[in-house]
N, C-alpha and C positions, 0 to 999 in steps of 0.2 A: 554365707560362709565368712567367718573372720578370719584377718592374715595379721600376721604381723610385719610392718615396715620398718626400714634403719634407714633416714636419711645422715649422709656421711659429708661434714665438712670439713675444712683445715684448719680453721680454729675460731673460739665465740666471737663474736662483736659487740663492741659496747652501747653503740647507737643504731638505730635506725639503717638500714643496707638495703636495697629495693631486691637485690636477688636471695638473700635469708626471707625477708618478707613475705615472698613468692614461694617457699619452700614454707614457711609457719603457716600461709593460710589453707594451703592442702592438709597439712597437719593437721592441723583446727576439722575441717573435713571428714577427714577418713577416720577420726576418735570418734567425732558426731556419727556417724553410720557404722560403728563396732569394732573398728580395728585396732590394732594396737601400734604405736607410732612409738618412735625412738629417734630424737636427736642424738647423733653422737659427734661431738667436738674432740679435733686431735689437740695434746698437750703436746705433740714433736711429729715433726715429718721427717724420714729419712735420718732416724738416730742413730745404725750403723754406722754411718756415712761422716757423723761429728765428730770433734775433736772430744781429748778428755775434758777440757775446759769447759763447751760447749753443754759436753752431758752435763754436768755438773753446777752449771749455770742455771742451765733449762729443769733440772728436779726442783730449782728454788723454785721458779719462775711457775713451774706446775704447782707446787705445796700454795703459794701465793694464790693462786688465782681460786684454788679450790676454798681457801679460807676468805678471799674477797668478796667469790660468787662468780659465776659464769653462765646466770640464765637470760635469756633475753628478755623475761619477763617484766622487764624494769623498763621495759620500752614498747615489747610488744602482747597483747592481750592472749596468748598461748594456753590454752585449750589445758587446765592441771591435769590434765589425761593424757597427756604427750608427753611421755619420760626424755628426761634429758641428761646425758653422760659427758664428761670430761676424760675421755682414755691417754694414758701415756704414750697411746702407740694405735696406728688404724691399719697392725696386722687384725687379720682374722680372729683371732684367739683373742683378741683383745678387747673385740666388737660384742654387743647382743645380738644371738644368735636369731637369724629371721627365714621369713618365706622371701622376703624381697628386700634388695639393698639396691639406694639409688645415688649414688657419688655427685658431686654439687661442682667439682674442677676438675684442673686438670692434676692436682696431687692426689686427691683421692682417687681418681681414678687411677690412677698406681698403684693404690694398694689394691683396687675391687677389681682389680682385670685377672687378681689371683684368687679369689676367693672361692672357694669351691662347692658353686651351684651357677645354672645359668639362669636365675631370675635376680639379674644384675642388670643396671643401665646406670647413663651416663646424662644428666642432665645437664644440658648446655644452654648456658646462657648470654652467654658473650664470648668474645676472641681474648681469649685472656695468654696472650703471651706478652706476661710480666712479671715480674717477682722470682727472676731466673726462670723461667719456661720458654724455652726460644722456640721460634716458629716451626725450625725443626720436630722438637721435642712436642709442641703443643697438635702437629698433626700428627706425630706417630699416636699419639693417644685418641685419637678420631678411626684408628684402626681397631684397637683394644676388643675383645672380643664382650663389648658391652652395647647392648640396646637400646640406641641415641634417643633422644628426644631435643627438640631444638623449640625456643621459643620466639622467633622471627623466620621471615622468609630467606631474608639474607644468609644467615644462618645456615638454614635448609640448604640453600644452592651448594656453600663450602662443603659439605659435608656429602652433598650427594654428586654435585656436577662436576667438582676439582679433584675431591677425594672417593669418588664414585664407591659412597657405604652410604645403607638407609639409615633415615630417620624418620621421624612422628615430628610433624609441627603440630605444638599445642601455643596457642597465644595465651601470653599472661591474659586476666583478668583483671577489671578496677572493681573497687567497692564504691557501690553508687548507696549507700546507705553511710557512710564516713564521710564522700564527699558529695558535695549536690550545690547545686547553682541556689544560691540565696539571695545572691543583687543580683537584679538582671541586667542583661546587656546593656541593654541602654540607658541605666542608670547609673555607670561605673566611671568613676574619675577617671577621665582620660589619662592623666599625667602621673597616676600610680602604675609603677611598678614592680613584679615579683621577680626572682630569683633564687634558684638552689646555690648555696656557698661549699667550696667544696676545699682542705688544701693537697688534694690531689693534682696531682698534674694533669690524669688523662679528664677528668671534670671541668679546665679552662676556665677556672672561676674568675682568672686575672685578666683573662680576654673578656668577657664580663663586664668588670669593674671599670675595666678603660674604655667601655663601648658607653655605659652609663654616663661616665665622667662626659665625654664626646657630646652625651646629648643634654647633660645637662647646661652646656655651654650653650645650645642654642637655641636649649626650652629650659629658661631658667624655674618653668613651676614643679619641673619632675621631679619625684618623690620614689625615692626605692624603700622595697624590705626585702630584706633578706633572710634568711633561714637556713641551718645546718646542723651538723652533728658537734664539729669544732668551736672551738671560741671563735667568739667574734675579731676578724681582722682589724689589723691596728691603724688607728686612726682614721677611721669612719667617722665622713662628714656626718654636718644633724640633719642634713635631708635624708641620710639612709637610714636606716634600722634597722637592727641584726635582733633573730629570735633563734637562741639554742635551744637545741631539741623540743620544740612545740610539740603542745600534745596534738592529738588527731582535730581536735575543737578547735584548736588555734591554727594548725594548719590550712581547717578548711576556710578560716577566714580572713588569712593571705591569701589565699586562692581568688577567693571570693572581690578583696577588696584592691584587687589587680587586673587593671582595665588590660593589661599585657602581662605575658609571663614571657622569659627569654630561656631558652634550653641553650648552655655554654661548653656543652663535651664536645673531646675530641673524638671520642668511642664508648658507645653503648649498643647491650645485647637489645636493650628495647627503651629506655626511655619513662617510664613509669611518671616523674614531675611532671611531662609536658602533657600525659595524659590525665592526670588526675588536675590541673591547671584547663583542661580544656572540660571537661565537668563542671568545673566550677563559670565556665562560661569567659574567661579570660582566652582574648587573642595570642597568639603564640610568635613569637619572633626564636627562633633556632639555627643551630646550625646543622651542620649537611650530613653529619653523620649518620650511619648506613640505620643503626636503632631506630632513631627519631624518625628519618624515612619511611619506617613502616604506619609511622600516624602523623605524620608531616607532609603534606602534597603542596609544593611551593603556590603560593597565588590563590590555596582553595582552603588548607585547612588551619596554616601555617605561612611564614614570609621566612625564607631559607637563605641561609649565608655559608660562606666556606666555613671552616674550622681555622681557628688561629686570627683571625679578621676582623676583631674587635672595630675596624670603622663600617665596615661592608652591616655587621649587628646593628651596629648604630644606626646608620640607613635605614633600616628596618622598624627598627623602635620610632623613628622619629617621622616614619611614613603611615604609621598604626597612631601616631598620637594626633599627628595634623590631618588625615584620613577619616573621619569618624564612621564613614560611609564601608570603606573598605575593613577598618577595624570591627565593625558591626558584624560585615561578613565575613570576616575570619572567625571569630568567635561564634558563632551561631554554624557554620558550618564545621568547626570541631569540637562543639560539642553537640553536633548530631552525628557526625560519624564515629567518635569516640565509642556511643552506646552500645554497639555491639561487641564490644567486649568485656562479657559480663564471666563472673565467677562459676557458673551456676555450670557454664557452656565447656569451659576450661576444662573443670573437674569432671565433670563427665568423660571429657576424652582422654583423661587422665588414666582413669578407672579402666577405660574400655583397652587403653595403652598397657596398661600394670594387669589387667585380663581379671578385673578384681570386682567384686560387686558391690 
């Protein structure tokens, strides 16, 4: 039997996002097996609620985007069988009408706690109280009469143990067909390393940069690259190098050509780089956040430091480079436990979640 699906979010992105990513390859999925799929992006959140200005501003800003373009397919490979909309508004009336609606935050799930059918959920992918959602506000919507799905265990526990409502833990998946170990372990320059560049605050890309700088003082052969959606940061020395939006091929060969990867957030739903970085066979140096924890085990999969602690990273990078031994086993043992989390496994529970075949 075929359904039709509306994933609902608060508005397009330009680059690469690991939680869109998560929501396109299901997409990709459920077209491949007959469904009908529908991205819908809002062009305004809470337009009663603006000023005239504001409205007024935001009809340009919508005319603009729709004349610019707003698909992601400029970044990501999306299935031409997954319709994609631009709404000025993510009331109901505004939406394409479906068997099933699944809200991607915590604004849309504002609008879909009203919509009127109960084959609505709420996909949670992180603690996202930011962008004006206070903590308050972000668990009264873990109430919402929507059918949670969480994709970390941490996650789960919020949602069940503090705010005692269920959910479905589905773990993300990796594509082990995009990324794959091509230099092996013990063929990998020591003294290269990777890094996501991010200028997000809660990403810690500056804690990062100072942990690098730290080590290159005391291993003057170290060698970064970097990668992200932004331009490159100003005034990058020439040991580093920055590659904006690499394609999947070039991606997997910073992965590849990084004896170390370091994960720099202060908070993530799950962590995506440090697991498609341990694919590639690259040791991991991270920090402590609760995400990265779900594929980070200090000493076994991963070498784990506080958040904020650009020396304590450092520590770690420069114990993985003079270590060859211990570097060895950190990579070899996350990318063995990484493999169980395949797409195949994901979407399945997806399906059996959404009660859809």
């Amino acid at each position: 039997m075929s359904y039709s699906i509306t994933f609902i979010f608060p508005h397009p992105v330009s680059g690469p996002t690991g939680g869109y990513k998560v929501v396109y390859e299901y997409a990709n999925r459920l077209v491949a097996d007959g469904h009908r799929v529908n991205i819908v992006y809002s062009g305004s959140l809470f337009w009663k609620k603006k000023s005239l200005y504001f409205k007024l501003t935001n009809c340009v800003r919508y005319i603009q985007t729709l004349i610019k373009g707003y698909s992601c397919r400029k970044w990501f490979n999306l299935d031409k069988r997954v319709k994609e909309h631009l709404t000025l508004s993510l009331n109901y009336n505004h939406v394409p009408k479906s068997d099933i609606y699944v809200c991607t935050s915590p604004y849309t799930a504002m609008y879909v706690k009203d919509y009127p059918t109960e084959n609505k959920y709420y996909f949670i992918q992180g603690y996202e109280n930011w962008g004006g959602v206070t903590d308050e506000k972000l668990r009264e919507t873990y109430h919402y009469p929507l059918k949670k799905i969480v994709i970390s265990k941490w996650l789960q526990d919020i949602i069940e143990k503090e705010e005692n409502e269920t959910c479905t833990l589905i773990y993300n998946g990796f594509n082990f067909n995009d990324f794959r170990e091509e230099i092996r372990i013990s063929d990998k320059y020591r003294y290269h390393v990777a890094m996501l560049y991010h200028t997000i605050e809660l990403k810690g890309a500056k804690y990062g940069l100072e942990a690098l700088n730290i080590v290159k003082k005391e291993i003057p052969q170290l060698k970064a690259n970097l990668f992200g959606t932004p331009p490159a940061p100003a005034s990058l020395p020439e040991w580093i190098t920055y590659n904006q939006l690499p394609s999947k091929e070039k991606l997997n060969e910073i992965y590849n050509n990084g004896a170390i990867f370091i994960g720099t957030s202060n908070i993530e739903g799950w962590g995506l780089p440090i697991g498609e970085a341990m694919i590639c066979g690259a040791a991991v140096a991270c920090t402590n956040n609760k995400g990265y924890l779900e594929m980070a085990k200090d000493g076994e999969t991963a070498l784990v430091s506080p958040i904020k602690d650009a020396q304590a990273l450092a520590n770690n990078i420069i114990r993985l480079i003079k270590d060859e031994e211990l570097r060895h086993r950190i990579a070899r043992n996350g990318n063995e436990f990484i493999k169980q989390f395949k797409w195949d496994s994901s979407y399945k529970k997806l399906k059996e979640t959404l009660n859809i075949q």
